[in-house]
N, C-alpha and C positions, 0 to 999 in steps of 0.2 A: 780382888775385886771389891770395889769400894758401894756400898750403899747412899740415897738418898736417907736423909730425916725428913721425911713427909711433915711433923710440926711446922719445924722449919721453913720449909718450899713452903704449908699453907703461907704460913706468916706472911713470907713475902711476898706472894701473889696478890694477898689481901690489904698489901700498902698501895698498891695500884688500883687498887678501887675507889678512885676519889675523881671528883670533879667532871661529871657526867660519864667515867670507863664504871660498865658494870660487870663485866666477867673479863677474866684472864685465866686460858684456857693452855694448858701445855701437852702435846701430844706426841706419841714417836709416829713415823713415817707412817703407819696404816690407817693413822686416824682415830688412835686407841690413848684416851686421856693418860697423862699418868697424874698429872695434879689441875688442881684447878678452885677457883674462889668466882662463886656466882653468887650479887647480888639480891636478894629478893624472891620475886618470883621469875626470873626472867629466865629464858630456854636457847641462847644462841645453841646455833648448829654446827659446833668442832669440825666435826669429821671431814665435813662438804668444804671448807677451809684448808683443811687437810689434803683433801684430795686435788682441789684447786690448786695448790702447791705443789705439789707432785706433777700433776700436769705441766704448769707451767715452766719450771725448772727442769724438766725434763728435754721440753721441746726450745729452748731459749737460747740464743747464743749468747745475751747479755747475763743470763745465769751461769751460764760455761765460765764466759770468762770473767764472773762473781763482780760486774759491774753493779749486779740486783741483788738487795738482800732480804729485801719486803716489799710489800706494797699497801694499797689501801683501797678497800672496797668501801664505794657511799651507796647506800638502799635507802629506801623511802623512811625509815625508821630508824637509819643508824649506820654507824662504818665500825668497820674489823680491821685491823692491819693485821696481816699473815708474811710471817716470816720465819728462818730457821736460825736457831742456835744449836749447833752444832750437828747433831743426827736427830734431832727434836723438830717440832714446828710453833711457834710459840702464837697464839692470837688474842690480839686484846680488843674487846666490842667497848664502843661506846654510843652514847643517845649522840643525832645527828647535832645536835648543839656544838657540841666538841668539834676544834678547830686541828685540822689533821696535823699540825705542828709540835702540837702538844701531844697525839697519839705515837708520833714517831721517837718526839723525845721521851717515852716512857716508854716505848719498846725500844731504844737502845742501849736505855740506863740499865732496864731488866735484862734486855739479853748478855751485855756485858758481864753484870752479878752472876749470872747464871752458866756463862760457861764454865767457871772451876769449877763448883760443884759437878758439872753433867759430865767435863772431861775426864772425871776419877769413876764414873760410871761406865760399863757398857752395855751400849741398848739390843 
């Protein structure tokens, strides 16, 4: 069984924090961080993303048949895209300025990177 390097995963979390994305949050299915790079002082809510995800992919037939692989919530303050890499859920928050095109292309540059390392892992 192969290990994460937490430096590491910080590192590259922490390249994604640019251009209004201030937290990139990675979780296993319960909603239990395993890594993560928050800007500032800012407090997004993993778990509730997490659980969102499980929800929804549960109940979906366009996640059955992996037509969905994320998506993107917009609140008064800001959007998250929540998605899975592999048995993970990855979410990246940014300030509502950010244009969701740019949110999706930096979650699937990162979820891409991120599957070989998570593949040599079991959660």
């Amino acid at each position: 069984m192969a290990i994460l390097k937490p430096i590491a995963l910080q590192r590259t979390l922490n390249e994604v924090n640019t251009g209004g994305v201030y937290a990139v949050i990675l979780l296993n299915q319960s909603g239990s961080p395993i890594a993560q790079s928050i800007l500032n002082n800012e407090s997004p809510t993993a778990s509730i993303a997490a659980h969102i995800w499980k929800m929804i992919s549960k109940s979906g037939d366009s996640f059955k048949a992996g037509e969905i692989d994320n998506f993107v919530i917009e609140c008064d303050e800001g959007k998250v895209i929540v998605g899975s890499v592999l048995d993970y859920v990855l979410c990246i928050y940014a300030k509502e300025h950010v244009q969701s095109g740019l949110l999706f292309t930096k979650f699937d540059v990162l979820r891409d990177y991120l599957r070989g390392p998570l593949s040599k892992v079991s959660s």
